[in-house]
N, C-alpha and C positions, 0 to 999 in steps of 0.2 A: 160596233158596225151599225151605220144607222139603217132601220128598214122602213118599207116603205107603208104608208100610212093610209084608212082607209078613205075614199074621198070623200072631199072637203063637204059635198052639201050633205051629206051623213054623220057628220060632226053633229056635237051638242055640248056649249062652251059655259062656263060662268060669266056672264057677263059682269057684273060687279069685281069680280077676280080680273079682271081684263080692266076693267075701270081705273083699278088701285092700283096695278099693276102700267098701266099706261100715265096716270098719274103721277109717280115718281118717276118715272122714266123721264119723262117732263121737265124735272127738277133738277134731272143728273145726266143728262147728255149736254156736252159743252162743245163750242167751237174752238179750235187750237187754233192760234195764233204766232206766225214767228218763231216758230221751232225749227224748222225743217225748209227741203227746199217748195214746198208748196203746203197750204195751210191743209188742215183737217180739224176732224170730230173725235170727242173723245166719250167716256164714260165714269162717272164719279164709283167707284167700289170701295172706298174709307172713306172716312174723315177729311184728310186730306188728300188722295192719291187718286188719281183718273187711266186709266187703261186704253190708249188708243193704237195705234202702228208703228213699228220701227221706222216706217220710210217717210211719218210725221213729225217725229222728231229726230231726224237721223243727224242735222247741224247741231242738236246739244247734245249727242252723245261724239262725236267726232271733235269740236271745239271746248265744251263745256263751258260755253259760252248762252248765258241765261237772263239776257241783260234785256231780250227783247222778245223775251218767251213767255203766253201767259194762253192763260183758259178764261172763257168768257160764256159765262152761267145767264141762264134767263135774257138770252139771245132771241127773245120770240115778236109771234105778231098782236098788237094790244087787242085783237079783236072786238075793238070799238070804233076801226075805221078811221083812225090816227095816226097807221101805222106799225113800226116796230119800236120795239124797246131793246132799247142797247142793251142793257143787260151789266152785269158787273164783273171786271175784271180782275182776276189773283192772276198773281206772277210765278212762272215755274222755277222753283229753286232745286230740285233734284231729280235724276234718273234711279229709280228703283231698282229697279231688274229688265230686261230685255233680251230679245230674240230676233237677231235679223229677218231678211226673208229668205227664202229659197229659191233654188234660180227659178222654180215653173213660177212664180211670184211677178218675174220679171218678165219682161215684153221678151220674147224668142224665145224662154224657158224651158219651155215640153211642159212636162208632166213629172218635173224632179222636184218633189217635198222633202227635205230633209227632216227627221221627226226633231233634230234640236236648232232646227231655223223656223219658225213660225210667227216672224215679222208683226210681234206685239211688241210694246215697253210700255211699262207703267211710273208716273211721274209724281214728284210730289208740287202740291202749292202753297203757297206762303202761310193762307190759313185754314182752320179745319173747316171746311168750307161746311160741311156735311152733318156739323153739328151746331150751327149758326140758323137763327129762326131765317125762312123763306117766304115771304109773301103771307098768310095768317097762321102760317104754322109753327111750332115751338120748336122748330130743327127743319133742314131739308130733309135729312135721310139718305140715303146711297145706296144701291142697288149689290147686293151681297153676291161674292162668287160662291157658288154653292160648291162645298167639298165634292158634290158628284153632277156635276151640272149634268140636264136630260139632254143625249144627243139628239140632233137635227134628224128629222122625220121625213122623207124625200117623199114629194108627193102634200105636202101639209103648204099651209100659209106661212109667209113670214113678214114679217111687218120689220121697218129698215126707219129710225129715229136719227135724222142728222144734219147738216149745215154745208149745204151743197156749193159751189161757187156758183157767184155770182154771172149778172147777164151782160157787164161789162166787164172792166180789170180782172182777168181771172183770179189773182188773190182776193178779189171783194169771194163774202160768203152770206149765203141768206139767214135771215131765220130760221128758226126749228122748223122743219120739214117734217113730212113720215110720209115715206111708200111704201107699196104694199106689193104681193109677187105670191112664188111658188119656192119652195127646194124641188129643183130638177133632176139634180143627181148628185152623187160625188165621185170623186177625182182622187185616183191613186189610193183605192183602199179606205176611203175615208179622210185622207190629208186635206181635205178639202171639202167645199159643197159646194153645189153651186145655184145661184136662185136668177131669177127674172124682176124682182124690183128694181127700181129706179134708182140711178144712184146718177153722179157727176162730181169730177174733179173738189175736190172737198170733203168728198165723204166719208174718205179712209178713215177707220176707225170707229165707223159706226156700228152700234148694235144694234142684232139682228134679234127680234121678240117671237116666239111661240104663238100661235095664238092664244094657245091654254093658259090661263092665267098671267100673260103678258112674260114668260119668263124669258130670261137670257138666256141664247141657246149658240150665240156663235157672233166673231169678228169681222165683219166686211172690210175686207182688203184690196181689192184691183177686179178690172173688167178683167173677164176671162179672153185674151184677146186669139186665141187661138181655136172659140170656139163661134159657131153662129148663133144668130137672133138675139145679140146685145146680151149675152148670161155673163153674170158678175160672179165671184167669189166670194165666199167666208173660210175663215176658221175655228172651225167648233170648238166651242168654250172648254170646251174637255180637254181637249189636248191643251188646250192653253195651258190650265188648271192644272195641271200635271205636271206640267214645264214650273211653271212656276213655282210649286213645294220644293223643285227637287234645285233648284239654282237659288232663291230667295229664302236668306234665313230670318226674315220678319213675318213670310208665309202667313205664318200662323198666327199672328195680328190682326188679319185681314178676309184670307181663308174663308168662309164660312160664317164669320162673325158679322150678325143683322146689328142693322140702325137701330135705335130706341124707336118707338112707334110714336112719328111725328103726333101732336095734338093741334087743333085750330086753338089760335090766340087771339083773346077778347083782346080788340085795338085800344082801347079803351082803356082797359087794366092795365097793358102794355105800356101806356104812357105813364100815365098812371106812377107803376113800379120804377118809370126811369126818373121819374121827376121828384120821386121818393129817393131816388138815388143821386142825383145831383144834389139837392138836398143835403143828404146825410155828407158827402163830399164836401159841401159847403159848410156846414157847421164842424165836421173835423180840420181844415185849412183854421177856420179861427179860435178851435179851442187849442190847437198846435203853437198858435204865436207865442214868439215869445218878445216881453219887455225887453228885460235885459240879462243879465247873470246873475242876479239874485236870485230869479224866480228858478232857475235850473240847480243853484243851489239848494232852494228851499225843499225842492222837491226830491232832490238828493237825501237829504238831513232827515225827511220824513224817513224816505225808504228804508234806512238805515237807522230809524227807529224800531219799525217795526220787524225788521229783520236783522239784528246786532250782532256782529262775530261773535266766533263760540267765545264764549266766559267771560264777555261784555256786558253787563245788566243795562237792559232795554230803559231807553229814555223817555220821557213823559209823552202823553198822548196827545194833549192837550197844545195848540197850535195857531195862531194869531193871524192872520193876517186884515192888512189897513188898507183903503183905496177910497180913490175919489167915487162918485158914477161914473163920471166920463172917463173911469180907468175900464170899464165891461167888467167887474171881476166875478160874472159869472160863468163867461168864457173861462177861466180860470179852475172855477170849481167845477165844472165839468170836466177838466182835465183833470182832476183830484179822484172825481168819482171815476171815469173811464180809467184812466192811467198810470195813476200812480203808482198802484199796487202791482201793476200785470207785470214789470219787469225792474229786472236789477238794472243799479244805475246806468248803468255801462252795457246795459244791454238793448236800448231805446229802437234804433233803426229800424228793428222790424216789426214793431208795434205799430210803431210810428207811421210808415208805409202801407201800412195794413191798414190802418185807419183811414188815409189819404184814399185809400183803393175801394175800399167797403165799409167805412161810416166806422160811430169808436166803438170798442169794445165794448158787449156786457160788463157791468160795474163785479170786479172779482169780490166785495161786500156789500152787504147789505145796507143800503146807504139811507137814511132819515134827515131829512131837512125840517128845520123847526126857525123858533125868532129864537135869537137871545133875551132875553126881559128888558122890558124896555126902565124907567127910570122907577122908583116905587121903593118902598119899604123893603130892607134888607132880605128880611124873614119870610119875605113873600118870594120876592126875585129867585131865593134858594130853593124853596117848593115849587114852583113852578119850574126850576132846570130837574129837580127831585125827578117832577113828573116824567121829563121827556127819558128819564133813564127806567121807567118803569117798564119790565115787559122785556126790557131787552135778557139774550142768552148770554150769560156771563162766560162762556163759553166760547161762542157763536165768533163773525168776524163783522162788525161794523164799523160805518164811517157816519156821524153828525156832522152836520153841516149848519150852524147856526148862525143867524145872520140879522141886522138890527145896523139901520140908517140912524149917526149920533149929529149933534147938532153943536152948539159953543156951552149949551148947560151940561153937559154929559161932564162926568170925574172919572178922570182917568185912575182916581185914586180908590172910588168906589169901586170900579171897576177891575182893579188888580186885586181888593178882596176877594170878589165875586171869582173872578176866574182862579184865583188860587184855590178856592173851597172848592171848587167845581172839579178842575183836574184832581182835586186829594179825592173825591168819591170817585172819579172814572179807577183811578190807581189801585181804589180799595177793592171795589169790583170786579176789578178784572186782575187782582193781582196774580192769580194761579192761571191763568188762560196766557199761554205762549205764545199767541201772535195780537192780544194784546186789542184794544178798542181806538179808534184813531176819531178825534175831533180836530173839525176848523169853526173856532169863530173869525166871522165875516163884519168888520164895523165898515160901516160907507159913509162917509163924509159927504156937504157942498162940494161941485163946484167953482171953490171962488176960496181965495185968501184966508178966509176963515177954518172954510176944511182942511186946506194946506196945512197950518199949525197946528190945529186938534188932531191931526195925525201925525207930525210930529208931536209932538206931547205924547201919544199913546206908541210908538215907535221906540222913545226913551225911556218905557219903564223896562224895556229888557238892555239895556247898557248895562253891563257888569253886572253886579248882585244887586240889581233891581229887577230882576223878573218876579214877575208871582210866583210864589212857590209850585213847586210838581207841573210846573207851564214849560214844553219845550221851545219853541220858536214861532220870530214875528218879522212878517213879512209886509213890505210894505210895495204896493203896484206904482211902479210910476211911468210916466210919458216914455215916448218908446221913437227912437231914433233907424235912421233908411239901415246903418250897418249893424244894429240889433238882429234885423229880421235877414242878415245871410244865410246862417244855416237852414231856417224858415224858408226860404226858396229852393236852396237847395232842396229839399224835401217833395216840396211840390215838383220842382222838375224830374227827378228821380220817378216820381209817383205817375205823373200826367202828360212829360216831356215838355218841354222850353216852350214858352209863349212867350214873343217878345211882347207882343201889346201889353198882357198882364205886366212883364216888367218897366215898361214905361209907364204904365199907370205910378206906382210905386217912385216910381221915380220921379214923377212931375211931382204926386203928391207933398214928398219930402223936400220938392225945390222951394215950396213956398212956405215952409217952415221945419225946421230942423227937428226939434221934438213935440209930439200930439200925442194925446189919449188915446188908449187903444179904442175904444168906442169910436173914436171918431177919425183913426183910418182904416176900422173895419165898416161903416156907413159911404167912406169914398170908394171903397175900391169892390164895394159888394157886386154892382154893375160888370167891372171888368175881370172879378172872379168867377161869375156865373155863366161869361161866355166863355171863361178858361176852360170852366172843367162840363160845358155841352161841346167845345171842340173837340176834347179828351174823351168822351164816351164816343163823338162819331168816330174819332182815329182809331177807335178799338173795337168800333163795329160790337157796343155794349148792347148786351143780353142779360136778365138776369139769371144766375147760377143754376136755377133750377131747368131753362129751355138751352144747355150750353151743353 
């Protein structure tokens, strides 16, 4: 029962509590649009969901029809004398729970409140609006229904946040308004209150604020037309909230349950982090490509090294792969270190996506890059690989990465000693450790005709029973053709959604020559990848994880 309050100029308020409290409120009252048969005001109370009047969206609970229904956030005036700011539009995709009105609601009504017609509904929108950064903050925030909202105080201020119609087309709606009034009394027991603010077709659904710390204290609904001196109606939040628990079983979602307490966001860092994120998106698309079906074999053949069906003995660690420069095979071995280990063969998709989405995994070993030995005395070249095994946990799980640019003097014959001696120490080392030490040598050739055959040459010492000994597989990178990189797209679309430009990129590229190094249509197409995926964070309205 609300009583009555003592007066106002004997008040003594927080101001700062009124600050922070008008402040979000700021944030979370929206103009409804296209719902109903005349527009209104709502209020953001989750994530996603806004609280305004049945008789605001009473077309999408009758039709269910949501084709041209939306909330429109930061509807205000730029207060630089510019103007207003449109503001951003979400689309309403559902009706939550709802309460007609009652007939005293209605023009001739009397004074009939029904206690289960209280002409609210609450809607959802497409995104969580509520946890998306707003203007410099790490979230908007939303104004919580409190499990006991304070009833309205007759006799007290009340302050009225909302989006009045306009001074032509009566569907035009202004900017965020605020007037301010009395609670004059209530109506039927409390079904109602009634105040003196300023209100105009528009504003159904506006919340009514406390002065005391800006709190939500009740629903503006309709002129009271059956009373004098222009007095409007609300309905106090209490009843609402009551209604609500007892019809709504996600109640308890929403209920009670506060924002995270927005932060101000350095603009700066802000970019910062997203360009660090485009980024990381950009280097996962090129270390994802693929040449051809070797390289997805190869990497098959690993994982299945190192993880061998039961009463399989685990096959050598020790792993070759050849390329040009102009093959990038360090895009490559980057997918070795992120990737290869995180998942079973046939389980890739969601690594994979997950990379596309948030940059590549932590390397699941401990990964060590060194050189291979470059040309020199046998005895030397073995101590110096000695070295790089020094230190490591025979135990532990590693990945070397070795790696040495060969030229037309390199032997491929010295070379198959060397890496057979090499693999026999990784094998001896690690031979009691069950998941076992994984090596890639990295040899990079020219360029030019020359590299071509000294990688075939070193390609041919694993035909048949020419491998080095204790060596499992060699891989050799080559030129990479438009219908290699299908699945490759597919991925990206899956990840970022279809961009044709990107795929006409791709495509012109391959019109002017059938197969290229991957180097050099990861240099053509960097340009039309880097607007792919800045269009791809705007469509997703990207945050980073920790302001979401």
């Amino acid at each position: 029962m609300p009583v009555a309050s003592p007066d106002r100029r004997s008040r003594l308020n927080n101001p700062e509590a009124m600050a922070r409290g008008l402040d979000l409120a700021i944030r979370c009252v929206c103009a409804i649009e296209g719902a109903g048969s005349s527009n209104g005001t709502g209020v953001l109370i989750g994530a996603d969901l806004v609280l305004t009047n049945h008789h605001v969206v009473d077309s999408l609970i009758s039709t269910q029809d949501f084709s041209s229904a939306e909330c429109r956030f930061d509807y205000t005036d730029s207060g630089d004398g510019r103007g207003t700011v449109a503001g951003q539009t979400f689309r309403i995709t559902q009706v939550v729970a709802f309460s007609p009105p009652s007939p005293g609601d209605l023009i001739g009504g009397g004074d009939v409140f029904l206690p289960d017609r209280l002409d609210y509904a609450i809607v959802r929108i497409e995104q969580p609006v509520g946890r998306l950064p707003c203007g410099e903050r790490s979230i908007r925030g939303w104004i919580t229904l409190e499990e006991r909202p304070p009833a309205p105080q007759i006799g007290a201020p009340v302050y009225i946040l909302q989006h009045p119609g306009g001074r032509g087309w009566p569907r035009d709606q202004q900017a965020l308004r605020c007037s301010s009034g009395d609670l004059l009394d209530e109506v039927a027991g409390g079904a109602r209150v009634l105040h003196d603010a300023q209100t105009l077709e528009g504003s159904s659904g506006s919340p009514c604020f406390e002065e005391d710390g800006f709190r939500f204290i009740a629903l503006h609904n309709a002129r009271s037309g059956d009373s004098q001196g222009g007095m409007r109606r609300a309905i106090p939040l209490e009843r609402i909230v009551d209604h609500i628990r007892g019809i709504c079983d996600i109640a308890h979602l929403f209920v009670g349950k506060a924002a995270p307490k927005p932060v101000v966001v350095d603009e700066r860092k802000l970019a910062q982090l997203r360009a660090k994120a485009a980024d990381d998106r950009k280097r996962a698309a090129f270390v994802l490509m693929d040449r051809t079906s070797e390289e997805a074999r190869f990497l098959m053949l690993l994982n299945a090294a190192v993880k061998p069906p039961t009463g399989v003995a685990r096959k050598p660690s020790l792993n070759v792969i050849v390329s040009r420069r102009g093959d990038a095979p360090s895009y490559f071995l980057d997918r070795l270190r992120h990737l290869s280990f995180n998942f079973p063969p046939a389980g890739k998709t969601a690594s994979w996506l997950d990379a596309l989405k948030k940059g590549l995994a932590d390397p699941t070993r401990a990964v060590s890059y060194a050189a291979w030995p470059a040309l020199g005395d046998p005895d030397e070249r073995a101590q110096e690989l000695e070295g790089q095994l020094y230190g490591l946990d025979p135990r532990g799980r590693h990945l070397l990465i070795l790696q040495r640019s060969i030229d037309a003097e390199w032997s491929e014959a010295a070379e198959k000693e060397l890496l057979g001696w090499f693999a026999g120490r990784l094998a001896e080392i690690f031979a009691d450790n069950p998941d076992g030490a994984q090596c890639v040598v990295a040899f990079i050739t020219a360029d030019d005709p020359d590299g071509d055959a000294l990688a075939a040459r070193f390609v041919a010492m694993w035909k048949g029973a020419e491998a080095p000994p204790n060596c499992g597989f060699c891989l050799r990178l080559r030129d990479i053709a438009c219908d290699d990189l299908i699945e490759w797209r597919d991925f990206l679309d899956n990840a970022w959604g279809k961009n044709a430009v990107f795929q006409t990129a791709i495509d012109d590229l391959f019109a002017i020559q059938t197969k290229q190094p991957l180097g050099r249509v990861a240099r053509a197409l960097e340009v039309s990848l880097t607007k792919y995926i800045e269009d791809s964070l705007d469509a997703s309205k990207w945050a980073p994880e920790t302001l979401r």
